[in-house]
N, C-alpha and C positions, 0 to 999 in steps of 0.2 A: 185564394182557395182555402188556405186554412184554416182564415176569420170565417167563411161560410159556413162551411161543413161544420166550427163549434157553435157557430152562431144556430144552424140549425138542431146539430146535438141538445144544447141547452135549452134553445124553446121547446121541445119533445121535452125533454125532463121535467120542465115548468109544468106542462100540459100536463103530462104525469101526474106530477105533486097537486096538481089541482082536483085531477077526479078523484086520486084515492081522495082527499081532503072533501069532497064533496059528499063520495058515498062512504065514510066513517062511522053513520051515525047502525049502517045497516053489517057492513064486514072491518074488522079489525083493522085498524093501519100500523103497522110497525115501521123501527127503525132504527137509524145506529147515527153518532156522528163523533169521527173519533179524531187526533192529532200522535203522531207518531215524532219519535227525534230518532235517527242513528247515526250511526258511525259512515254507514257507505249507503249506497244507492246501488243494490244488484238486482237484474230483472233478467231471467232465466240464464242464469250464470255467467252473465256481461256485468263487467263493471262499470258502473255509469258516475260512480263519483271517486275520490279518494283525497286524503288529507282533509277533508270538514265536513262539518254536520251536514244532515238533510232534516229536512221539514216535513213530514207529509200529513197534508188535512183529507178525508174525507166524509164523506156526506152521502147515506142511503135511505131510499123509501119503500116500503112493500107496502103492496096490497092484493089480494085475490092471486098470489101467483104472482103478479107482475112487480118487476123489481127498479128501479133507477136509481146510478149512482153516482158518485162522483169523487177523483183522486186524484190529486196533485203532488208535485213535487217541488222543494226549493230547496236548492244546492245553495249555501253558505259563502261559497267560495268555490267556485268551479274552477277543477283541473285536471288533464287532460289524461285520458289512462291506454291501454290499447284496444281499448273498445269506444272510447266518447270521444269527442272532438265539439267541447263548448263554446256556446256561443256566446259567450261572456266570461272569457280565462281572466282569474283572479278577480271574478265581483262575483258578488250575490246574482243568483238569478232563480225567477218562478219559471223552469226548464219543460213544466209538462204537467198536463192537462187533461183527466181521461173520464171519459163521458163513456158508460157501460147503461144497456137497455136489454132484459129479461123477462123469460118465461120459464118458471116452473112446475112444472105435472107430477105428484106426489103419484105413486102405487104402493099402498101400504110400507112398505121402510125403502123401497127403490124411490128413488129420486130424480126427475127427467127435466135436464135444462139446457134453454137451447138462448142464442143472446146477439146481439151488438155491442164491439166494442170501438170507438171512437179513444184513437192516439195522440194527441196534438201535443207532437214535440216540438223543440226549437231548434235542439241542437240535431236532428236528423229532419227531412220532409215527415211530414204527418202521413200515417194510412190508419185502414179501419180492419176490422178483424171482423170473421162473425166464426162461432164455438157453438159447441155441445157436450155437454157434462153428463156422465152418471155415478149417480150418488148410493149407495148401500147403506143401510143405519145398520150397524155390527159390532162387532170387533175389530176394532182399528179403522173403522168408517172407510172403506176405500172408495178412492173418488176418482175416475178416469176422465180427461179433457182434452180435447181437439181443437186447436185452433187454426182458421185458414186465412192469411192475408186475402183481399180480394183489392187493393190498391197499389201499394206503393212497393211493398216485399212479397210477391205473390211467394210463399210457401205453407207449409205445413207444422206444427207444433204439436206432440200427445204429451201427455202431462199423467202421470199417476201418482197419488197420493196416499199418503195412510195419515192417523191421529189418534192419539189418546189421551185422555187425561186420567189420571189420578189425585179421588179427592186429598187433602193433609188438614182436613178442621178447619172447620169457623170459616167454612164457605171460600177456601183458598184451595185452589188445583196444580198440579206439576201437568204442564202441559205438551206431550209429547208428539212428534212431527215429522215425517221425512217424506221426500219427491223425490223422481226420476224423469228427463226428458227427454225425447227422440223429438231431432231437427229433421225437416228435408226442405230443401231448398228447390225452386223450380223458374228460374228463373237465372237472366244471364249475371246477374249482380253477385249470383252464390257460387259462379265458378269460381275452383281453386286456382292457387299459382298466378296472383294477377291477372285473372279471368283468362287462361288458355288452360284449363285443367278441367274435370270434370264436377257439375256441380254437387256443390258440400251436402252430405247426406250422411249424419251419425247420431250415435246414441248423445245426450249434450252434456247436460247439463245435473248433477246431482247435492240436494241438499238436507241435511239433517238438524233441525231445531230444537230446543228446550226454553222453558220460561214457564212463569208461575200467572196464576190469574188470581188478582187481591182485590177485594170489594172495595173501597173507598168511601162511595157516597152509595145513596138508595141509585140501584139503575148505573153505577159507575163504575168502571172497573179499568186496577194500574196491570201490566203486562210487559215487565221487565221479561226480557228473550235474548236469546245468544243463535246465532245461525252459522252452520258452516258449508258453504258452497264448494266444487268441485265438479273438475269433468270428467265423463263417463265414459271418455274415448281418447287414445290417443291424437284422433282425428279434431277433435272439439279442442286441446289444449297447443296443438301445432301452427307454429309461425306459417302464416301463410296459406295452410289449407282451411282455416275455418275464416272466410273475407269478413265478419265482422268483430274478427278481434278475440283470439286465442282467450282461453276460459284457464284465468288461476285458481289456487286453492286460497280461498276468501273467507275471511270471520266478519262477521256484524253484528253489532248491539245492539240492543237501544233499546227503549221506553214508549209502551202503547195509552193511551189513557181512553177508553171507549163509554162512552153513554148511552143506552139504549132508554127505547123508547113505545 
């Protein structure tokens, strides 16, 4: 099932890459393709890696609106934390594999996106997501997101964000960042107490970022960054009531290197 569903993710993507690639010559094609290194692996305030690096390559296309992308992860050295459970403790593994498909509808500085996201883990079963974002161009750009399992974790994710940068010369920014997330769970997987509790439903997951954005090459840009994760409930940080794995207070590093296109 999981070779399917990427195998079909990836030919949409191809497909993709092929129209905007075709009508180029009429609307703009952009693009990015970047390689990240950190310290851990955390995806809304779950720890997914700990003691080694991660790897993550990806790969985006726009055109007219529509976006296709692609992100992966390789854990160094997988080990085991109270959120992951590897499928490959103590080797190297390419752990996950995520295939995202977009639309977005500009209204003068509002921004309206709505998407597919395709998950293909290894070390959990794979589901898909589908979201809707609203974007503001402001102060502090605030970006609110909805995410709804529709496979494998049926629940709920809202996601708000803010940003800013600050230029510091010669085309170098202090680049500032923090989110908030509300979980609900719907589904018998998310009760609490060993599934005879009531399902997990709290505020999650919270994070505050810093790093700088350094030009390199024409089009290239390094994005050394520091991240500190946290939970926003006693609920989200508690043995036991939150079933996939209590949310610590988590720093991460590491190094962006992005090319656009």
């Amino acid at each position: 099932m999981r070779k399917t569903i990427l195998t079909i993710s990836l030919a949409l993507m191809m497909a993709f890459t092929s129209l905007v690639t075709s009508g180029a010559e009429e609307t703009k094609v952009t693009g990015s393709a970047s390689i990240g290194v950190f310290n851990k692996y955390i995806f809304r305030g779950y720890e997914l890696s700990s003691g080694s690096a991660v790897i993550q390559p990806a790969l985006r296309v726009s055109y007219s609106g529509f976006s296709a992308s692609f992100w992966g992860n390789i854990d160094s050295n997988e080990t085991a934390t109270q959120s992951f459970a590897p499928d490959r403790e103590d080797k190297k593994s390419f752990n996950e594999t995520d295939i995202t498909l977009s639309y977005t509808y500009p209204i003068g500085k509002l921004s309206l996106t709505g998407g597919y996201v395709y998950y293909g883990t290894k070390y959990v079963t794979e589901t898909e997501e589908v979201f809707a974002t609203v974007a503001y161009d402001m102060l502090l750009k605030p970006t609110l997101s909805v995410y709804r399992d529709v496979t494998s974790y049926p629940g709920t994710y809202v996601n708000l964000a803010i940003a800013h940068s600050i230029g510091l010369g010669k085309d170098i920014s202090l680049d500032l960042a923090a989110s908030a997330g509300y979980f609900a769970g719907d589904d018998d997987c998310f009760k609490t107490e060993g599934g005879t509790g009531k399902k997990y439903s709290a505020f999650h997951d919270g994070m505050v970022k810093a790093g700088l954005s350094i030009p390199v090459f024409k089009n290239t840009i390094l994005q050394p960054n520091v991240q500190y994760w946290f939970s926003l409930s006693d609920d989200a940080k508690r043995h036991g009531y939150n079933p996939s794995g209590h949310l610590d207070e988590t720093v991460v590093v590491g190094l962006n290197l992005t090319a656009t296109f």
